[in-house]
C-alpha positions in Angstrom: 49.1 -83.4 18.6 47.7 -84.1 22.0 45.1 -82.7 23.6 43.9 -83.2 27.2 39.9 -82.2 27.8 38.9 -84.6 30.2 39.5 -84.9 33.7 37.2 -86.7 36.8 37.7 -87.9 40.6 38.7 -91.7 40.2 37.0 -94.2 42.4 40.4 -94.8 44.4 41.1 -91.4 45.1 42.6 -90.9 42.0 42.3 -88.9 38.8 41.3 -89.5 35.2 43.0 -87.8 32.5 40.8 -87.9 29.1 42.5 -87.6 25.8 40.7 -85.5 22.8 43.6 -86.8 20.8 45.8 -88.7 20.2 43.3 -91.4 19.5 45.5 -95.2 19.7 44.1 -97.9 17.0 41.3 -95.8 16.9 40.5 -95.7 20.9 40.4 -92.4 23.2 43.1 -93.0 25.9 42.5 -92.5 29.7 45.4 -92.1 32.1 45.0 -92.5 35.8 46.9 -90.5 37.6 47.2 -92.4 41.2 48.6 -89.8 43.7 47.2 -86.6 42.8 47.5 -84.6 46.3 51.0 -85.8 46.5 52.1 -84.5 42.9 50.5 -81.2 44.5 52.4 -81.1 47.3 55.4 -81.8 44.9 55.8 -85.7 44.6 56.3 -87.1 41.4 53.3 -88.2 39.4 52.5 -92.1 39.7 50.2 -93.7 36.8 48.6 -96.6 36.0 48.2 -98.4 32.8 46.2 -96.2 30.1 43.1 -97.3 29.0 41.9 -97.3 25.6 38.2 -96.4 25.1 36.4 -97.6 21.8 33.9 -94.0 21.0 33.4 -95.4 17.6 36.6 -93.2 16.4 36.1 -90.3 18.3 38.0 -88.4 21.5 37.6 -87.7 25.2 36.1 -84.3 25.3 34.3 -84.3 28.7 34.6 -86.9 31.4 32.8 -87.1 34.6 32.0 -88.9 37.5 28.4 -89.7 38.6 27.9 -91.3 41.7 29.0 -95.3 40.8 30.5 -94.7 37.2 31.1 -92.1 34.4 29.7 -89.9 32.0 31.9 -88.9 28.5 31.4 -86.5 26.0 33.0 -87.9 23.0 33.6 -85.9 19.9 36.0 -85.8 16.7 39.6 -85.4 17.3 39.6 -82.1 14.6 36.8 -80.1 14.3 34.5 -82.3 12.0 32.6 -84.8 12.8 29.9 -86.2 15.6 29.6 -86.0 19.3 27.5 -88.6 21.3 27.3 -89.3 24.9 28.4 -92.1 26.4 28.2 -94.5 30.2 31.3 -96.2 31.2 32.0 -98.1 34.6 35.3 -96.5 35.0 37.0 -100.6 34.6 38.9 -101.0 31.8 37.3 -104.4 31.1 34.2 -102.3 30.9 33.5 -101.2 27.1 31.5 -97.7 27.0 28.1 -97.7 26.0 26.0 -95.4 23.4 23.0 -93.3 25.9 22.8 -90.7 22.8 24.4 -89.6 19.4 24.1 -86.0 19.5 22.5 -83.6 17.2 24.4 -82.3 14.2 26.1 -79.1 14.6 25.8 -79.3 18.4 29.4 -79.5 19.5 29.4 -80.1 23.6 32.6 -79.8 25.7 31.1 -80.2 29.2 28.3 -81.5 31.0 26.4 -80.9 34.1 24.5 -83.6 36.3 21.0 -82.3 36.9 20.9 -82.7 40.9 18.0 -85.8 42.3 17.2 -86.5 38.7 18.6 -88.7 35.4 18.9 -85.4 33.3 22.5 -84.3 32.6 22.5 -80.9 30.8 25.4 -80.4 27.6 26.8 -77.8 27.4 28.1 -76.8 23.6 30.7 -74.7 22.6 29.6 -72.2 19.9 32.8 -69.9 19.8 33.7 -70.7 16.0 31.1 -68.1 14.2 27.7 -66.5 15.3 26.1 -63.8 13.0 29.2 -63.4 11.1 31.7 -62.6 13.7 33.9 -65.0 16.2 32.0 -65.7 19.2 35.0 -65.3 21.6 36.2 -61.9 19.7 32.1 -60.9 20.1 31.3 -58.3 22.6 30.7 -60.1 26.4 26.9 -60.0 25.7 26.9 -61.6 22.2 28.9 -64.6 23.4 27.2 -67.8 23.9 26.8 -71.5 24.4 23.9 -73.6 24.1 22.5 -76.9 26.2 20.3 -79.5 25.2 19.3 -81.5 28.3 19.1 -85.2 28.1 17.9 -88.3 29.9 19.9 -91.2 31.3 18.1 -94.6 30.7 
């Protein structure tokens, strides 16, 4: 099906749209969208070309801009499979690169910048099952997420 997870501020005033799926030969799509205030005041959305990102077969699930490029949380399309970070320019003759394949079992959907610092914090998703019962059916106290807090090189 498809699946939008990732949006982030463009360079150009634009936005980003990040696919989770579909992937396209294997690459995560990103759509900008070029006019977003307009299509809030009403206009018609304008967008440019899609670009296809190669995250070694996975999908878009967090993307973010920080400060001069951006910052994706890739992960499987379904729910198996690995999640690594990666550093793109935000050009599409720019090819993403590896900072960090991710722990098994640590499934992030977002990410926070660490403020004056290199450190970005992820931020996974643990809503599937803890201690036998489904996180998000869990009482508000019981719910959780973890965060294992990386460095940029």
């Amino acid at each position: 099906g498809l699946n939008i997870e990732g949006l982030a501020a463009g360079k150009d005033g634009g936005l980003l749209i990040g696919f989770r799926n579909p992937l396209i030969a294997g690459k995560a799509p990103v759509v900008p969208l070029k006019n977003p205030a307009e299509v809030v005041q009403g206009d018609r959305a304008r967008f440019d070309t899609p670009i296809l990102l190669d995250l070694a077969g996975r999908g878009i699930r967090s993307i973010d801009r920080v400060g001069d490029h951006y910052l994706i949380v890739a992960g499987p399309v379904a729910d198996a499979g690995t999640f690594a970070l990666f550093r793109w320019s935000g050009s599409a003759r720019d090819a993403p690169a590896l900072q960090y394949e991710l722990p098994s079992g640590f499934s992030p959907e977002a990410l926070v910048p660490v403020a004056g610092s290199k450190d970005v914090d992820l931020l996974s998703d643990d809503g599937s099952t803890q201690a036998a019962v489904a996180c998000g059916s869990a009482t508000k106290a019981k719910q959780m997420f973890r965060t294992i807090r990386v460095r940029l090189p």
